[in-house]
C-alpha positions as CSV (number, residue, x, y, z in Angstrom):
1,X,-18.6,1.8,-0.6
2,X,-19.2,-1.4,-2.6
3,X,-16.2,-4.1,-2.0
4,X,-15.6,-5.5,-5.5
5,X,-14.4,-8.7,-5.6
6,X,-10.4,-9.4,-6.7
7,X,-10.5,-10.4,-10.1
8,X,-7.9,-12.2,-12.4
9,X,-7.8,-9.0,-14.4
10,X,-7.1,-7.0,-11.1
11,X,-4.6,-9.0,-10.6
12,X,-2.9,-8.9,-13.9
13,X,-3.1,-5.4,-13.5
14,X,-1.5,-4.8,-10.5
15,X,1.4,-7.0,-11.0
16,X,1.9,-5.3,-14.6
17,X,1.8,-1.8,-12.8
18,X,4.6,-3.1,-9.8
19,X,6.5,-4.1,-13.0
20,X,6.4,-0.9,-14.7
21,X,7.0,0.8,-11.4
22,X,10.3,-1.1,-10.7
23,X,11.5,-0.6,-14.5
24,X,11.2,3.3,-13.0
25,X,13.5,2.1,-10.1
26,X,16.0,0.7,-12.0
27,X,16.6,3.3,-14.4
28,X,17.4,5.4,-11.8
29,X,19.6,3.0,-10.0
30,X,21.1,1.7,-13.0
31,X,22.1,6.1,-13.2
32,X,23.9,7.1,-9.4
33,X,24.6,10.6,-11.2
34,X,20.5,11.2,-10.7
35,X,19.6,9.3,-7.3
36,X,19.0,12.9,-6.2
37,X,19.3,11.9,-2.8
38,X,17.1,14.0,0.6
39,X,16.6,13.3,3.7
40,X,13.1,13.4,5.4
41,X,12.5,15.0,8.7
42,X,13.4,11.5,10.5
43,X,16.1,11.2,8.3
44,X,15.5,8.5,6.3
45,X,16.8,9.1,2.9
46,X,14.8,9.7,-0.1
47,X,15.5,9.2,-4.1
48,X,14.2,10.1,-7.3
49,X,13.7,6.3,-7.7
50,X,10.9,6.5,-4.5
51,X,9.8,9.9,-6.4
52,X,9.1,8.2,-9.7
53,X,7.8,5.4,-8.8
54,X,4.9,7.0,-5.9
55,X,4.3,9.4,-9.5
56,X,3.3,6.0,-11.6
57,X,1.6,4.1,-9.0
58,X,-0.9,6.9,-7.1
59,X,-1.8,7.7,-10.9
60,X,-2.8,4.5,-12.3
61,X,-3.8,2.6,-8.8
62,X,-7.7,4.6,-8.8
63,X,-7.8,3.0,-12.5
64,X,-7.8,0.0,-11.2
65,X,-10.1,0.3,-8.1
66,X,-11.0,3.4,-6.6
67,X,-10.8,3.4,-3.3
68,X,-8.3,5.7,-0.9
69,X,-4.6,5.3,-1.5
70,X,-1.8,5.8,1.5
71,X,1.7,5.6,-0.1
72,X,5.0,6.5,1.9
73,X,5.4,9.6,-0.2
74,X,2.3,11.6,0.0
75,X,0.6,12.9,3.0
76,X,-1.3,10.6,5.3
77,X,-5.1,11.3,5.8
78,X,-5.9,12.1,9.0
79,X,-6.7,9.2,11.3
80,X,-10.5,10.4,12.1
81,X,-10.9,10.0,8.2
82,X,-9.1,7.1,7.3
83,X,-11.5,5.1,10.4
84,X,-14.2,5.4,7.5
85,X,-12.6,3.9,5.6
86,X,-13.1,-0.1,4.8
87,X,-11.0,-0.8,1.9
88,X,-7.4,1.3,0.8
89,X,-4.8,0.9,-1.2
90,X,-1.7,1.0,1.2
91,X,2.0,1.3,-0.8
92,X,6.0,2.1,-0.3
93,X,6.6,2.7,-3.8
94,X,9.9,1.9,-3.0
95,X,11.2,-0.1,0.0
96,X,14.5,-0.5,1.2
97,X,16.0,2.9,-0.2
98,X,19.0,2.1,2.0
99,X,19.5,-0.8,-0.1
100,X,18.9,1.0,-3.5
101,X,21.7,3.3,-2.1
102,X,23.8,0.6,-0.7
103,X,23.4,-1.1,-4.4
104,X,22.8,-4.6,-3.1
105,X,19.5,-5.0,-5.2
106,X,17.4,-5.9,-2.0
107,X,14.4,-3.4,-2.6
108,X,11.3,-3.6,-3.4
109,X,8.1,-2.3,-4.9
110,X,4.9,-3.1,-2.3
111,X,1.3,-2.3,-3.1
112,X,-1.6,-4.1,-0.2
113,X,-5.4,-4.0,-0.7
114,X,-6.6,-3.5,3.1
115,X,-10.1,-4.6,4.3
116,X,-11.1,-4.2,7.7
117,X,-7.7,-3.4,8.9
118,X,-6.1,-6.8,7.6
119,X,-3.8,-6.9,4.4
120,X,-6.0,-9.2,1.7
121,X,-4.0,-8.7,-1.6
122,X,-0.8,-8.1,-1.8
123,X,2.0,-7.2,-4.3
124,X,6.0,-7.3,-3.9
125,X,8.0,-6.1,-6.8
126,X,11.9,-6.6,-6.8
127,X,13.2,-4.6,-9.6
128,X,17.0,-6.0,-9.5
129,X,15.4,-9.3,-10.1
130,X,12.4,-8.6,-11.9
131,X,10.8,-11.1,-10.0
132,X,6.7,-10.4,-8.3
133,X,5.5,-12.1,-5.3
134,X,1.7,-12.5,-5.2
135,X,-0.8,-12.9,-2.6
136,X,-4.3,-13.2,-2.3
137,X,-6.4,-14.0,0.6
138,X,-10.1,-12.8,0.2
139,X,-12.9,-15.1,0.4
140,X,-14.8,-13.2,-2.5
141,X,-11.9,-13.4,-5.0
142,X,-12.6,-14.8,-8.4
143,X,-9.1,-15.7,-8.7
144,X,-6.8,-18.4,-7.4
145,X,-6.4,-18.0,-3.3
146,X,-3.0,-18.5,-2.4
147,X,0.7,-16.9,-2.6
148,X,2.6,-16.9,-6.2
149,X,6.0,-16.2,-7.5
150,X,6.4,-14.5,-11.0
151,X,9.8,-14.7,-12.6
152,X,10.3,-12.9,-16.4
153,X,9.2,-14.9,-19.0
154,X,7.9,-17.9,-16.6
155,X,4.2,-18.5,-15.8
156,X,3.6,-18.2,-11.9
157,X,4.2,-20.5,-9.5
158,X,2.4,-21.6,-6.2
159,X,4.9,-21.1,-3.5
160,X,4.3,-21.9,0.2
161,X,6.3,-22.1,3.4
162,X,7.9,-25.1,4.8
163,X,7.0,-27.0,7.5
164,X,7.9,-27.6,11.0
165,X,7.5,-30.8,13.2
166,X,4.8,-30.8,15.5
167,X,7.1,-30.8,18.7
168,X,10.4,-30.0,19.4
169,X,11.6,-33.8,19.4
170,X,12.8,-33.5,15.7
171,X,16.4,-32.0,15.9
172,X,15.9,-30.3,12.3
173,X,17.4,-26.6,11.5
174,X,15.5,-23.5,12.0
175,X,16.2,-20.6,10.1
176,X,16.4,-17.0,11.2
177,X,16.1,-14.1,9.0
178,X,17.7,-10.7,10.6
179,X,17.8,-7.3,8.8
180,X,20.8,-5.6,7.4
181,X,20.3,-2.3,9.1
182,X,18.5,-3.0,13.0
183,X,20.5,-5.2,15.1
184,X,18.9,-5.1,18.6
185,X,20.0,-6.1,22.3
186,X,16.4,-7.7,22.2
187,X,17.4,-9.7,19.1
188,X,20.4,-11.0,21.1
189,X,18.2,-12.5,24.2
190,X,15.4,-13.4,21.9
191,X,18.2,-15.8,20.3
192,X,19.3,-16.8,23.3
193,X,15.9,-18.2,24.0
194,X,15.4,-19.6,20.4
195,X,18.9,-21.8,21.4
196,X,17.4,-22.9,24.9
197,X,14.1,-23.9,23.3
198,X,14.8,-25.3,20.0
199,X,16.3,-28.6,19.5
200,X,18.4,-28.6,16.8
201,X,20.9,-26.0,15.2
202,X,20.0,-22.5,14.0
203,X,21.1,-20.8,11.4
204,X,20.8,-17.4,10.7
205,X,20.9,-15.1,7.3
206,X,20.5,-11.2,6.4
207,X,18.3,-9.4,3.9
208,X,16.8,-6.2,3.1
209,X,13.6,-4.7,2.6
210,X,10.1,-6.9,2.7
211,X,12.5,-9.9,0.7
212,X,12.5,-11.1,4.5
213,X,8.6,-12.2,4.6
214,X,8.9,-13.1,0.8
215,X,12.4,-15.9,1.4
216,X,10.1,-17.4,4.4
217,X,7.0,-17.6,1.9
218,X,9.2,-19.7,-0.1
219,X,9.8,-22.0,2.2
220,X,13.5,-20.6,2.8
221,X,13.7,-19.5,5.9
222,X,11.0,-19.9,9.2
223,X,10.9,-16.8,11.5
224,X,12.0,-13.3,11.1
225,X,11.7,-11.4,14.1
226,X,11.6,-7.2,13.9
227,X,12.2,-5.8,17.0
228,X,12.7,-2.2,15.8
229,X,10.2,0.4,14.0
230,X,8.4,-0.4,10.9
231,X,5.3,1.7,9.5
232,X,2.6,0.0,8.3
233,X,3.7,0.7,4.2
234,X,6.9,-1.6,4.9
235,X,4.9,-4.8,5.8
236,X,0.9,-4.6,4.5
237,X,1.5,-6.3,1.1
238,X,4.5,-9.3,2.5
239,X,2.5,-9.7,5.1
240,X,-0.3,-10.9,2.5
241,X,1.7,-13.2,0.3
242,X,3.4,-14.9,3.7
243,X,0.1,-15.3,5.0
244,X,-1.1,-16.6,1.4
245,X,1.7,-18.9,1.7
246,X,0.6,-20.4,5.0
247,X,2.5,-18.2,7.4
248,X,1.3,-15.9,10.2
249,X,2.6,-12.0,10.8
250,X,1.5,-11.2,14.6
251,X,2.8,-8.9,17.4
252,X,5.3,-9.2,19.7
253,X,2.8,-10.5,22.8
254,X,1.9,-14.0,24.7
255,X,-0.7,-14.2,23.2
256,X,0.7,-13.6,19.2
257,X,-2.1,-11.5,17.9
258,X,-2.3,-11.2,14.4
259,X,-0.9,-7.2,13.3
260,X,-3.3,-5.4,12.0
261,X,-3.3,-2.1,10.3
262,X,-5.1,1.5,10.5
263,X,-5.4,1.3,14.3
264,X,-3.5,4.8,15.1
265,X,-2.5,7.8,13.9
266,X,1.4,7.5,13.4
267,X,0.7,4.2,11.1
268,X,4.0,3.1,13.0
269,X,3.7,-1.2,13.1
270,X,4.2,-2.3,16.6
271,X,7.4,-5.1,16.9
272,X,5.9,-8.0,15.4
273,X,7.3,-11.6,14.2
274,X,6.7,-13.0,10.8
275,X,6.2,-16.5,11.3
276,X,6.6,-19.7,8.9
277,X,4.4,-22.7,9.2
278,X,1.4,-21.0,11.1
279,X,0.3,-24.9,12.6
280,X,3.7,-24.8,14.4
281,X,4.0,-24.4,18.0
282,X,5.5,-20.5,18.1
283,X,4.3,-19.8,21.5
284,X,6.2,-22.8,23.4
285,X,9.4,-21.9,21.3
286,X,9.1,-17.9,22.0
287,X,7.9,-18.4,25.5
288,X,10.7,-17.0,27.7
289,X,10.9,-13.9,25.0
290,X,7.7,-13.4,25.4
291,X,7.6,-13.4,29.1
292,X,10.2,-11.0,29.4
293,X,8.6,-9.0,26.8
């Protein structure tokens, strides 16, 4: 298969079709009378909006490169055919349909480009905003590397994450993202450790959906730590812009391997952290989690 290289047009492309997906969302959402709510076999919940917007995106993604397409609401390949594979398209059309349901506005539209198991484009849609997080990582791109922020009617803009002092001698504030929905026991200790080995004060905030990776992209928050399931469709495309942006996404181990995807058959993530400033000493400051981990 030949590996075309991300273009500006790709790109425009892409972002327009994340767009038009989440205008398919908010119809819907803007409509409760015809969310048309399931449940799956696991029991997570499913809507018209996810329906409509898997419809748009697996029809229009081969247009714009044909390569294999795993989205949340179609059947997964088989895991002895997807290992032949070298580059997929890898979606949720619709993330965070607890939040759709909840009506807080904190879900969002994700489409990755996946090369060699890592996540090299990546798009994140948020429909109740209309805003489009970008990010773009591979060496052969013809376009700009980095992570972006579209908001309607604005050109984008280059966003990155904040940084962190060198050592721990700095008593600044570190920010914790936690989800809405997946309060652990290992959350508790691993903030008990974070207050042992960080300096100054922590503060922690909620949000839904893959917003988490995007708000630390921004430079708004510094470490969001999922200790709980994910499948590989929830992070692929965040994981891309935070990277982009100069963060890190790696698993849950001393060592803080990077998390990588297609490497099973379930396409469940293993518990990973999504990390800020990637130069920033994460292994001295998770070391007692990590140990007991």
């Amino acid at each position: 298969m030949t590996n075309h290289p991300i273009t500006p047009e790709l790109i425009e492309q892409l972002v327009d079709l994340s767009r038009r997906a989440g205008a398919a969302i908010m119809a819907i959402y803007n409509n409760k009378d015809s969310y048309n709510i399931e449940h799956k076999t696991d029991e997570s919940p499913l809507t018209a909006a996810d329906l409509a917007a898997h419809r748009l995106i697996s029809a229009e993604l081969p247009g714009l490169l044909s390569v294999p397409i795993i989205s949340e609401e179609a059947e997964v390949p088989r895991f002895v055919e997807r290992l032949l594979w070298d580059r997929y398209w890898l979606v949720d059309p619709l993330d965070g349909t607890k939040e759709f349901i909840a009506g807080n506005g904190q879900f969002t539209v994700n489409i990755a480009l996946i090369q060699g198991g890592r996540a090299i484009l990546g798009v994140v849609h948020v429909p109740a905003s209309d805003v489009t997080y970008l990010g773009v990582l591979e060496a052969r791109a013809s376009c700009n590397l980095g992570a972006f922020k579209y908001s309607a009617g604005t050109n984008p803009q280059s966003i990155a994450v904040r940084s962190l002092p060198d050592r721990f001698s700095q008593k600044c504030s570190l920010t914790v993202l936690l989800s809405h929905r997946h309060g652990t026991h290992a959350n508790i200790a691993l903030m008990e450790t974070l207050a042992r080995n960080w300096p100054g004060s922590i503060e922690t905030t909620n949000a839904g959906s893959s917003l988490k990776f995007c708000v630390i992209a921004e430079g708004l928050a510094d470490f969001y730590p999922r200790l709980a399931p994910t499948s590989e469709w929830d992070t692929a495309a965040a994981q891309a812009v935070l990277e982009a942006a100069g963060g890190r996404v790696v698993r849950v181990h001393p060592a803080l391997p990077a998390l990588v995807y297609n490497t099973s058959d379930d396409l469940l993530n293993p518990h990973f952290y999504a990390l800020g400033d990637k130069n920033f000493d994460w292994a001295t400051l998770l070391a007692a989690d990590e140990a007991a981990s």
